[in-house]
N, C-alpha and C positions, 0 to 999 in steps of 0.2 A: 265868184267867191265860194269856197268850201262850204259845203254844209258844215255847222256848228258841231252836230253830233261829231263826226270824223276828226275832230280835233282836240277834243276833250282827253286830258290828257292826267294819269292818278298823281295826288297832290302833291309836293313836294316843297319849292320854296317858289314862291309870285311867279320869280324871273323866271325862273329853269321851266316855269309852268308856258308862261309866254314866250321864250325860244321854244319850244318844244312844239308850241300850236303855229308859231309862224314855219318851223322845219315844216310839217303835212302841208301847211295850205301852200307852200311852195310845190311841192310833190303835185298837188292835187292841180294846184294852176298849169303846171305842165302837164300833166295828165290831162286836162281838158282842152286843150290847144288845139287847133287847126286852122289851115293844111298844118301837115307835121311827116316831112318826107318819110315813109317808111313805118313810121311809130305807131303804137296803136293809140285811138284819141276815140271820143265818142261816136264819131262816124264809122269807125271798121278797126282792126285788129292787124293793120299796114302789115307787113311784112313777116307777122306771127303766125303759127296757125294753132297756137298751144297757150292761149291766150288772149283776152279780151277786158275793155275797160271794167267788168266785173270784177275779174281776178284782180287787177289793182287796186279794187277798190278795199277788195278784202286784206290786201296785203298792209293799206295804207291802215286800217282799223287795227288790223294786230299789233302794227308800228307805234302806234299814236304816242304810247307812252315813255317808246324807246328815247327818244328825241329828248323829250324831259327829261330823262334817265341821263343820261350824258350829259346835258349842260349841266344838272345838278353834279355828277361825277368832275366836270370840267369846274366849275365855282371850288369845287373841295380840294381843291390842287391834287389831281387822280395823273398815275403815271400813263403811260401808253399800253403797259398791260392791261391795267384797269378797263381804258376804253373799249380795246380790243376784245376782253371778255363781255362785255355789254353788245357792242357790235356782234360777235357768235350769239351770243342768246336769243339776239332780234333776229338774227338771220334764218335759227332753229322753228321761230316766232315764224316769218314770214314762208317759210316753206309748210310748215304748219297749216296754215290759213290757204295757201295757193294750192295744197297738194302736190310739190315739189317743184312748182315754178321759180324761176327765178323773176321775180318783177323788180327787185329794188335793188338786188347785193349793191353793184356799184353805189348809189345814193345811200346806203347803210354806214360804207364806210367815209365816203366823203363828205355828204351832210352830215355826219355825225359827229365827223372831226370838228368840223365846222362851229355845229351846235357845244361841242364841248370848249372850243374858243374860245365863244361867246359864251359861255358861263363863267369862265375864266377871266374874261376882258370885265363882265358885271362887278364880279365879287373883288376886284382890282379896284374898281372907278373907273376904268381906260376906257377911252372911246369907242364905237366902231368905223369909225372914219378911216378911207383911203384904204389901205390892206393892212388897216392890221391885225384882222380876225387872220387873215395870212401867215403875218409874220411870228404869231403868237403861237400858229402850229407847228411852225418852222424852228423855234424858239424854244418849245418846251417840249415837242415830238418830235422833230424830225430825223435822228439819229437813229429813236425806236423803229422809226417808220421805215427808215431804211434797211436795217438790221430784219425786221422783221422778212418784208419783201425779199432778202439773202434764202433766207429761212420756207418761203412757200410751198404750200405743195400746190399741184396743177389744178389750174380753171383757164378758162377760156382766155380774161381776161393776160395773165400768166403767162399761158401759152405763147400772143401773138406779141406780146414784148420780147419773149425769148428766141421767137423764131424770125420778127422780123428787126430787132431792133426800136420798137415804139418806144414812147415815151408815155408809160402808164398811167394809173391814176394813183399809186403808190409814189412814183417820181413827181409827179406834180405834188400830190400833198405834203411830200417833204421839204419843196422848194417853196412852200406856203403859198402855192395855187397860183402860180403867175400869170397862166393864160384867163384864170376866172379875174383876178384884180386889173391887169394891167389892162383888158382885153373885153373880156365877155361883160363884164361890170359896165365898163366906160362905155359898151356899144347898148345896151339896154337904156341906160341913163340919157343919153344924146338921140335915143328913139322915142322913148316916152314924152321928150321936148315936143318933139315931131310928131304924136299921133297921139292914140288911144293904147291902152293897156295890151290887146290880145294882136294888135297889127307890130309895135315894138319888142312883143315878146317872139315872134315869129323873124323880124329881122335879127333880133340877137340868137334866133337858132340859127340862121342860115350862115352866120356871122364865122359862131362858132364850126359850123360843120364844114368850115372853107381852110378852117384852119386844126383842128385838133387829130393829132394821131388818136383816132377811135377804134379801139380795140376791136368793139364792135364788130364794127365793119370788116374792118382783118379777121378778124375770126370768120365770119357767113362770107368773104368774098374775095379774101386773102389784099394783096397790095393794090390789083385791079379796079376792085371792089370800093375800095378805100379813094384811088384816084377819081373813080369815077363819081363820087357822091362830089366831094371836092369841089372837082370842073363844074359839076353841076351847080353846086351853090356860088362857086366865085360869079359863074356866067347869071344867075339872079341876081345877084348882089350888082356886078356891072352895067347889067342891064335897066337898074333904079331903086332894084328891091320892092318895097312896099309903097315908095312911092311911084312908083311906076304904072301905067294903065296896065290893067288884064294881071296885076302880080300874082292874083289868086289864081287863074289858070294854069300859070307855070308852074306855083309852088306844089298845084295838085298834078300837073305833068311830072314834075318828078318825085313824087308821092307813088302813081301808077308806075311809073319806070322801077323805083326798090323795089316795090312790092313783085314785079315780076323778075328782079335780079335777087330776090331773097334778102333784101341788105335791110337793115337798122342802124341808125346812129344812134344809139343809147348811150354813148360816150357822150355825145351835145346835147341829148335829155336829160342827163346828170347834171352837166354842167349849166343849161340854163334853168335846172331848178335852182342851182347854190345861188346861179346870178340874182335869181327872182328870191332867194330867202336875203345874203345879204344886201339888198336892198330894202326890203321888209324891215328887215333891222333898224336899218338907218332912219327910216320914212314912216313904216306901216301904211305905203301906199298901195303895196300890191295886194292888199287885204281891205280896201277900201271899198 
C-alpha cells in the first residue's frame, strides 16, 4: 500500500480528493511491483541507467496534487484544452522534482484523462462500471485528442507511431482506452479471482506486454525490440503464467534478458497502472 504521506493531495472537493489519491497509489502499486521485465521496481533500475525507484518516488510527490487537479477540472465540465494545460504544468512539475527525467509523461497524460473521467462521471451520478470512464473520454475528448496529436511536436513516444505506424497512447485515449477496458481490466479482475494482489497484478503485465504496440520499446529497440518482449511474454503466459511452477524464475529471466537488450515496457507500466486505478475506483481493493 502507498505510504499515506505520497498521497495527500491539496483540498479541493472530497471526490476529486479521493480520485486523485487512488491516481498515485495506482502509480505507486506499479511502481513497487516485481519481477517487472525491464522496469525499474525496488529491487534495481531494469533497464534505466538514469533512474531509480527514488526519482519515482520524487516525481510521484510533485504529482500528488495533479491527479486532484484534473478530476476537480474533469467534475467542472473542463474542455480538452483545460486538461491538456494541467497535464503541461505537472509535467514542468515532474521534471522539476526528477531533474529532467522522464518518469511519468505517459501516465500524466493517460491517468490523467482518466482521472478527469472520473470527475466527470462523479459530478454526473454515472457510474464507473464496465468502460465507461472510457467512453466518457471518448465522448467529451476525443476529437481534441485527436486534433491535438495532428498538432505534436516530437517525443519519443511521437516518434515511433510515425515512423513505425503504432498505435499510440494518443490513439488509444481517443478510442476511450479499449485495450485497458476490453483487455487489461478483464485480465486483472479474473487474476485477483485467482490469487493475491501483487502475483495478478504481474499477470495482467505480462498480459498487456503480449499485446500492446509499446512505444517504448520501439523507441530503445525499434520493431525487433518490440517482438521480442512480445514472444517473450506470450511464451509466459502459454506456459501457465503465475500459475505455473518456477513463474518467478522466468519472469526474472526475462527481466535479465531487457535489461541487457536495453528495452522497457513503459507502455504496459502505464497501462497496468490505469488497470490498477480503475479498478480502485470501482472496488477500493487495490488500496486495501
Amino acid at each position: 500500500m502507498i505510504p499515506a504521506s505520497v498521497a495527500v493531495a491539496p483540498r479541493r472537493s472530497s471526490h476529486a480528493a479521493i480520485i486523485g489519491r487512488a491516481a498515485v497509489r495506482a502509480l505507486y502499486t506499479e511502481l513497487a511491483l516485481s519481477p517487472k521485465p525491464g522496469l525499474v521496481s525496488p529491487l534495481d533500475s531494469g533497464a534505466h541507467d538514469d533512474m531509480d525507484m527514488t526519482t519515482f518516488m520524487r516525481s510521484l510527490f510533485a504529482l500528488r496534487g495533479y491527479f486532484c487537479a484534473i478530476a476537480a477540472a474533469g467534475a467542472a465540465g473542463a474542455d480538452f484544452t483545460d486538461l491538456q494545460a494541467l497535464g503541461m504544468r505537472a509535467e514542468r512539475r515532474m521534471l522539476e522534482a526528477t531533474r529532467g527525467i522522464n518518469t511519468h509523461r505517459g501516465a500524466i497524460f493517460s491517468l490523467g484523462l482518466l482521472a478527469g473521467a472520473a470527475g466527470w462521471l462523479h459530478a454526473e451520478g454515472q457510474s464507473f462500471a464496465g468502460d465507461a470512464l472510457g467512453r466518457c473520454i471518448a465522448r467529451r475528448w476525443g476529437g481534441a485528442i485527436v486534433r491535438a496529436g495532428e498538432q505534436a511536436g516530437s517525443s519519443h513516444g511521437v516518434e515511433a507511431v510515425r515512423r513505425y505506424g503504432a498505435r499510440g497512447a494518443r490513439e488509444e485515449a481517443a478510442a476511450g482506452f479499449p485495450l485497458l477496458f476490453d483487455f487489461a481490466l478483464p485480465t486483472l479482475v479474473h487474476s485477483l479471482a485467482q490469487g493475491d494482489v501483487e502475483t495478478a497484478l504481474v499477470q495482467t503485465l505480462f498480459a498487456v506486454m503480449a499485446e500492446l504496440d509499446d512505444t517504448n520499446l520501439l523507441h530503445r529497440g525499434g520493431p525487433k525490440g518490440l517482438a521480442f518482449v512480445r514472444a517473450q511474454a506470450r511464451a509466459f503466459l502459454e506456459a501457465g503464467g503465475i500459475e505455473a511452477v518456477g513463474w518467478q524464475d522466468r519472469a526474472f529471466a526475462l527481466h535479465h534478458a531487457c535489461i541487457a537488450r536495453r528495452l522497457s515496457p513503459g507502455g504496459a507500466a502505464d497501462m497496468l497502472a490505469a488497470a490498477a486505478f480503475a479498478h480502485d475506483l470501482r472496488t477500493g481493493a487495490m488500496g486495501a
